[in-house]
PDB file of N, CA, C and O in Angstrom:
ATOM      1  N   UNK A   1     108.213 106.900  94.116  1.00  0.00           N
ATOM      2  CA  UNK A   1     107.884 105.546  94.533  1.00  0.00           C
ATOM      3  C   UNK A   1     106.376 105.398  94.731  1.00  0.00           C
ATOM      4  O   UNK A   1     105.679 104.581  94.131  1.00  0.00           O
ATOM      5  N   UNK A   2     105.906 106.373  95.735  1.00  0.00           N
ATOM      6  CA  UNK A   2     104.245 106.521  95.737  1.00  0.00           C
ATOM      7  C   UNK A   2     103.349 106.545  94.396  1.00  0.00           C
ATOM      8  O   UNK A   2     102.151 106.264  94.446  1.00  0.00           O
ATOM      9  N   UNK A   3     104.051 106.926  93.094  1.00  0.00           N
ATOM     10  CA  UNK A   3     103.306 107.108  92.051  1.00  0.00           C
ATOM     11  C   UNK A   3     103.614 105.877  91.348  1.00  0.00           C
ATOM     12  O   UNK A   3     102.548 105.269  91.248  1.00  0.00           O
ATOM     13  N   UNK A   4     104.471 105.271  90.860  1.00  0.00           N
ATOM     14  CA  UNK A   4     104.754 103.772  90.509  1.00  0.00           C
ATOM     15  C   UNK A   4     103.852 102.925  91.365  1.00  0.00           C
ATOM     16  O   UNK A   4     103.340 101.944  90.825  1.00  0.00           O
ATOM     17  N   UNK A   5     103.655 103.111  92.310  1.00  0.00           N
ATOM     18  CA  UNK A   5     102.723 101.805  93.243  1.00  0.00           C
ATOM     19  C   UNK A   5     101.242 102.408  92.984  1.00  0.00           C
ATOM     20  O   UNK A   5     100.557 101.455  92.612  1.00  0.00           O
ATOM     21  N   UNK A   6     100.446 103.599  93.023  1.00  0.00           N
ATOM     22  CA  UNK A   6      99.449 103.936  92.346  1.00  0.00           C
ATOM     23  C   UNK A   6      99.233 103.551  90.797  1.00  0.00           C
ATOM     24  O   UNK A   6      98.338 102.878  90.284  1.00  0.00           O
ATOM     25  N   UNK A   7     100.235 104.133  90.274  1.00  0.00           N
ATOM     26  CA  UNK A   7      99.962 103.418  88.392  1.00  0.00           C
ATOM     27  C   UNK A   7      99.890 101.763  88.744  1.00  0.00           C
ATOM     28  O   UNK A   7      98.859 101.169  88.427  1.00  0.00           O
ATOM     29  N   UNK A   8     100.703 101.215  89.229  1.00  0.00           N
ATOM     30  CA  UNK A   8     100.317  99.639  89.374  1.00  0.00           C
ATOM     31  C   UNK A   8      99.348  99.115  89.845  1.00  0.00           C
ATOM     32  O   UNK A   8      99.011  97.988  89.482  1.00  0.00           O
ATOM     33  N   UNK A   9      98.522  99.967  90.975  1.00  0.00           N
ATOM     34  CA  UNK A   9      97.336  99.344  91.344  1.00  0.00           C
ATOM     35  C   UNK A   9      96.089  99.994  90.823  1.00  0.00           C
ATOM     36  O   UNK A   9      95.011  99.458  91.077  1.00  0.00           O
ATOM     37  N   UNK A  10      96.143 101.366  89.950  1.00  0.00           N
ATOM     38  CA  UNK A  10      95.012 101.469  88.636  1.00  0.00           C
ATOM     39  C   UNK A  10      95.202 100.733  87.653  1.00  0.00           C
ATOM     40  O   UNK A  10      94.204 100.617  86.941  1.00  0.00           O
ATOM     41  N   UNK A  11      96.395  99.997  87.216  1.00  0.00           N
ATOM     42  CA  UNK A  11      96.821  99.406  85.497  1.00  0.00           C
ATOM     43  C   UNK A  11      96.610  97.387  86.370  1.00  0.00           C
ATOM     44  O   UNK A  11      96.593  96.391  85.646  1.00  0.00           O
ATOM     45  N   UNK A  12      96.508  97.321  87.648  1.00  0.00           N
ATOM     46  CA  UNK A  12      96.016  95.705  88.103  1.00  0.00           C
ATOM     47  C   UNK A  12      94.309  96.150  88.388  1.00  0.00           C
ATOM     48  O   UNK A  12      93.717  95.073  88.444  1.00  0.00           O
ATOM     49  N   UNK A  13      93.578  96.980  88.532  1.00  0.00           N
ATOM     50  CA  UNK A  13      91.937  97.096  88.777  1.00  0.00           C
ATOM     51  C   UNK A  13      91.461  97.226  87.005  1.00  0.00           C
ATOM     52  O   UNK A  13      90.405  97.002  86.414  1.00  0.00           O
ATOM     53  N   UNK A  14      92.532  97.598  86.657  1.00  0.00           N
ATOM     54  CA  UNK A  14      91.657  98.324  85.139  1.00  0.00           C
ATOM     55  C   UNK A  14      91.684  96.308  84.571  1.00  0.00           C
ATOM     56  O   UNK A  14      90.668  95.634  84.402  1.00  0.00           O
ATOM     57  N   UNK A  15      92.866  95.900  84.431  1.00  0.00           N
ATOM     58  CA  UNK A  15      93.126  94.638  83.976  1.00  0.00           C
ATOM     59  C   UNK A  15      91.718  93.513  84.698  1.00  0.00           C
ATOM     60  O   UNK A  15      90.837  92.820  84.190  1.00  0.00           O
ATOM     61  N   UNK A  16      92.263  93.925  86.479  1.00  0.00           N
ATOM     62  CA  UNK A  16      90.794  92.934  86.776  1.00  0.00           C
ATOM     63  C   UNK A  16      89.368  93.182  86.021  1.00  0.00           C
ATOM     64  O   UNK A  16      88.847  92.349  85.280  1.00  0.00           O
ATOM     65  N   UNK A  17      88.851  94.393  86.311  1.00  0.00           N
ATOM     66  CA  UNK A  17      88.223  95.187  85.853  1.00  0.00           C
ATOM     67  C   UNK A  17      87.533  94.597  84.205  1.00  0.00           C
ATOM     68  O   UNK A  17      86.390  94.486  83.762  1.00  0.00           O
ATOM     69  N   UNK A  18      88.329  94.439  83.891  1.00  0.00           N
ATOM     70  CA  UNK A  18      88.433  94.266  82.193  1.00  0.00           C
ATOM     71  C   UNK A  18      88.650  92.471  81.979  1.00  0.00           C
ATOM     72  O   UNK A  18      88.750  92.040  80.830  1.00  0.00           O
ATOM     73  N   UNK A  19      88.702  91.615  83.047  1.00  0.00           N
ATOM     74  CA  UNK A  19      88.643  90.354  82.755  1.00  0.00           C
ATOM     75  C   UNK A  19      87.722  89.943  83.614  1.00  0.00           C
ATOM     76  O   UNK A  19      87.728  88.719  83.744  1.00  0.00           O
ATOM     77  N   UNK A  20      86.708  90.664  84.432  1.00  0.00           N
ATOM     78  CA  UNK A  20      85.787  90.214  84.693  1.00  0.00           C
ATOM     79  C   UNK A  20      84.661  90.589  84.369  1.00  0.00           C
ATOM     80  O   UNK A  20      83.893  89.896  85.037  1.00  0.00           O
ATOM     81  N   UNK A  21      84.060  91.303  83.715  1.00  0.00           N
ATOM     82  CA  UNK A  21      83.377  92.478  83.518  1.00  0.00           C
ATOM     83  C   UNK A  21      82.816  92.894  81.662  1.00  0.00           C
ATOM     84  O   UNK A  21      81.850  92.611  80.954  1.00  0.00           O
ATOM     85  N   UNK A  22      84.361  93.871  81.490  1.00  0.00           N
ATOM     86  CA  UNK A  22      84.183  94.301  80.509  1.00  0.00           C
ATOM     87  C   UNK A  22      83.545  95.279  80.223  1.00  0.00           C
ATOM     88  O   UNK A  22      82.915  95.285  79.166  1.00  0.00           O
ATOM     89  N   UNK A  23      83.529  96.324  81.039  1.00  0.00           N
ATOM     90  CA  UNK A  23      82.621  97.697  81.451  1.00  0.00           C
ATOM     91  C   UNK A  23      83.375  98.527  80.123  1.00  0.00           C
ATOM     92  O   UNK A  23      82.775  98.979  79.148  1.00  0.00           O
ATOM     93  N   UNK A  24      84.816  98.588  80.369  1.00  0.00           N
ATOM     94  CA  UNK A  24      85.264  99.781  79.379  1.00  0.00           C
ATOM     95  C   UNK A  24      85.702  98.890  78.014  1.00  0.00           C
ATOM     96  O   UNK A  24      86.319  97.825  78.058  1.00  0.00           O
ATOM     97  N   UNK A  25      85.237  99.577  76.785  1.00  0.00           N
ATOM     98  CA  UNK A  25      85.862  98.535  75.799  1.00  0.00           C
ATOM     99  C   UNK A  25      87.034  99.069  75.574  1.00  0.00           C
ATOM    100  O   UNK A  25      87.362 100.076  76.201  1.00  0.00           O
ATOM    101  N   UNK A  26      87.942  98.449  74.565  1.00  0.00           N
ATOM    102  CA  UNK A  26      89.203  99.007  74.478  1.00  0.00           C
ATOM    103  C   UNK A  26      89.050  99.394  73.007  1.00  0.00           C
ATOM    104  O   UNK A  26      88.390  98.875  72.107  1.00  0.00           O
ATOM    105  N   UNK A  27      89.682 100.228  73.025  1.00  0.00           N
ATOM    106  CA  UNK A  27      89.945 101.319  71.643  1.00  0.00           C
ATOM    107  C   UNK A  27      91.321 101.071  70.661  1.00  0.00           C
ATOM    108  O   UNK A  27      92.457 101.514  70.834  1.00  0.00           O
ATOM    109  N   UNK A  28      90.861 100.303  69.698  1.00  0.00           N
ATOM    110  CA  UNK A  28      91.540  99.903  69.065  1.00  0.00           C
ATOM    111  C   UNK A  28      92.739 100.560  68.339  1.00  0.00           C
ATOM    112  O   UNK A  28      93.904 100.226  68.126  1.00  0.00           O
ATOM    113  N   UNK A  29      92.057 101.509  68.081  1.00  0.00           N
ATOM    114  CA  UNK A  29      93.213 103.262  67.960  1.00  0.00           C
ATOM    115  C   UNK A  29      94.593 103.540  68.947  1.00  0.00           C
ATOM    116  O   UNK A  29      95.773 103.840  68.765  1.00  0.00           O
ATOM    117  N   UNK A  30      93.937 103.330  69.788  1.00  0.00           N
ATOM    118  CA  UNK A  30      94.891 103.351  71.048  1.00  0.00           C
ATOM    119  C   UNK A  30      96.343 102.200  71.190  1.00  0.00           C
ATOM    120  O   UNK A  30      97.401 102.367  71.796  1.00  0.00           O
ATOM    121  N   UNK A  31      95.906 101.150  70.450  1.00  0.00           N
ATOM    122  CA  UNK A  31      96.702  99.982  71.183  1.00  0.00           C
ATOM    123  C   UNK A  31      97.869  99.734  70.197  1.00  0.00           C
ATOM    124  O   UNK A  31      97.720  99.724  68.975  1.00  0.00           O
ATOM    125  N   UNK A  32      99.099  99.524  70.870  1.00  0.00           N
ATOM    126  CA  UNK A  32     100.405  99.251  69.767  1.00  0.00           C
ATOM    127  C   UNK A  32     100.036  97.461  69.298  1.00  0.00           C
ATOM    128  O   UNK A  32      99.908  96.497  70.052  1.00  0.00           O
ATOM    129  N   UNK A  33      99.942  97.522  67.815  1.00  0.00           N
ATOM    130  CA  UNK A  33     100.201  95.855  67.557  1.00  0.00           C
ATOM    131  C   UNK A  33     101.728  94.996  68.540  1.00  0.00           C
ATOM    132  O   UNK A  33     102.866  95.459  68.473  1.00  0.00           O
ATOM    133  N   UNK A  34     101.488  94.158  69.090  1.00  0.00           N
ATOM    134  CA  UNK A  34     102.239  93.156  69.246  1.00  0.00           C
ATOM    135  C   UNK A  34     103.046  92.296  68.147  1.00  0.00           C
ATOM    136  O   UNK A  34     102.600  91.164  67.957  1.00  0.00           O
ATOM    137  N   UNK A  35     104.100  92.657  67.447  1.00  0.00           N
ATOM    138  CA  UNK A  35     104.987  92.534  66.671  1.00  0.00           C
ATOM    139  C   UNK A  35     106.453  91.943  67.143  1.00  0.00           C
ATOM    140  O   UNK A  35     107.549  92.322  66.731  1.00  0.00           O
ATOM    141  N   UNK A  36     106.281  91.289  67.760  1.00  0.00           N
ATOM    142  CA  UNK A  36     108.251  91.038  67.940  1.00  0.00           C
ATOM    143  C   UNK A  36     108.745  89.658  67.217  1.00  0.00           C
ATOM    144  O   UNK A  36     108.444  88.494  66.951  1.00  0.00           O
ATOM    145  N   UNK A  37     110.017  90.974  67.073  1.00  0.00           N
ATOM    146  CA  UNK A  37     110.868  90.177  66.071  1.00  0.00           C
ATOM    147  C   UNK A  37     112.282  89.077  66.975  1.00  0.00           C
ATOM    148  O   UNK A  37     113.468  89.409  66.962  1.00  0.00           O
ATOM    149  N   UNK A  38     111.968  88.326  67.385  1.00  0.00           N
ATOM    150  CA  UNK A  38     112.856  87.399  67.849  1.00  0.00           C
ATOM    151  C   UNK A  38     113.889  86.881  67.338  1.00  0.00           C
ATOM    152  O   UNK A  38     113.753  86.508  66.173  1.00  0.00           O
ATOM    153  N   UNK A  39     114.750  86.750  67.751  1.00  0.00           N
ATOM    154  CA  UNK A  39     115.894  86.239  66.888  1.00  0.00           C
ATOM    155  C   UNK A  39     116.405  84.720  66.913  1.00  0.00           C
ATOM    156  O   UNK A  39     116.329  83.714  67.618  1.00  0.00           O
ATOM    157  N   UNK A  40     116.977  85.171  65.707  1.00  0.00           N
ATOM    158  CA  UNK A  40     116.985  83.453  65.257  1.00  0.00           C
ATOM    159  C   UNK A  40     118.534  82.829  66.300  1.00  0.00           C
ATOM    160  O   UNK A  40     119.605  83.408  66.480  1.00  0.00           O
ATOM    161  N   UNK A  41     118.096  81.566  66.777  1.00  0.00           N
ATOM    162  CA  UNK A  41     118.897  81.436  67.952  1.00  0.00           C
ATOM    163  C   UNK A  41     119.779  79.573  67.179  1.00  0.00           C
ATOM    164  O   UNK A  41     118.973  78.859  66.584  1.00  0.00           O
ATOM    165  N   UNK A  42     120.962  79.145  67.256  1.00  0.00           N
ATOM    166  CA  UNK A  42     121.245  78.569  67.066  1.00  0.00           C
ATOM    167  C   UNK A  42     121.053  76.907  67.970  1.00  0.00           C
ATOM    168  O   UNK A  42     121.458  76.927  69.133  1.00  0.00           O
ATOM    169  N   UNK A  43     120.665  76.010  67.627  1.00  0.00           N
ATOM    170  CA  UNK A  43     120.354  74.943  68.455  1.00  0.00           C
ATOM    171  C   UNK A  43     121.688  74.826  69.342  1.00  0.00           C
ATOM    172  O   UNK A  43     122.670  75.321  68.789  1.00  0.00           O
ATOM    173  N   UNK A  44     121.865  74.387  70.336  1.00  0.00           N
ATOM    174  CA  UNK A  44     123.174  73.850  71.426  1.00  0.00           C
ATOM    175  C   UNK A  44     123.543  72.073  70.735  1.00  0.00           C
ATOM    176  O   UNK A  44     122.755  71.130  70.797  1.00  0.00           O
ATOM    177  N   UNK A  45     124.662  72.050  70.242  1.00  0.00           N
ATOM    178  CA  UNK A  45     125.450  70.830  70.185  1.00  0.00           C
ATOM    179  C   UNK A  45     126.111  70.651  71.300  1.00  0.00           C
ATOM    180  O   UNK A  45     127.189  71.205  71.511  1.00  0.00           O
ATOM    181  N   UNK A  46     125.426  69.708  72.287  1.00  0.00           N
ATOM    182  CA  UNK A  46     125.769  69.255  73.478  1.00  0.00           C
ATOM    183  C   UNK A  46     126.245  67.967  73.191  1.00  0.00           C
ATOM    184  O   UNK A  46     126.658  67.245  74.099  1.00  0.00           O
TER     185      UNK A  46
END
């Protein structure tokens, strides 16, 4: 539990950190593309 609440409050400073700032750049190597495949959903006949 102690380590989940540490990763959350380094991964919310790195985020502030990084939207105010911009000290560390991000490494493009590193990052998964954002790809989702959503599904096709049928309209509701109400």
């Amino acid at each position: 539990m102690v380590e989940a609440m540490v990763a959350m409050v380094l991964a919310d400073q790195l985020m502030a950190q990084h939207g105010q700032c911009n000290l560390f750049p991000i490494n493009p190597e590193l990052q998964e593309p954002l790809s989702f495949s959503f599904p096709n959903f049928e309209p509701a006949n109400i």
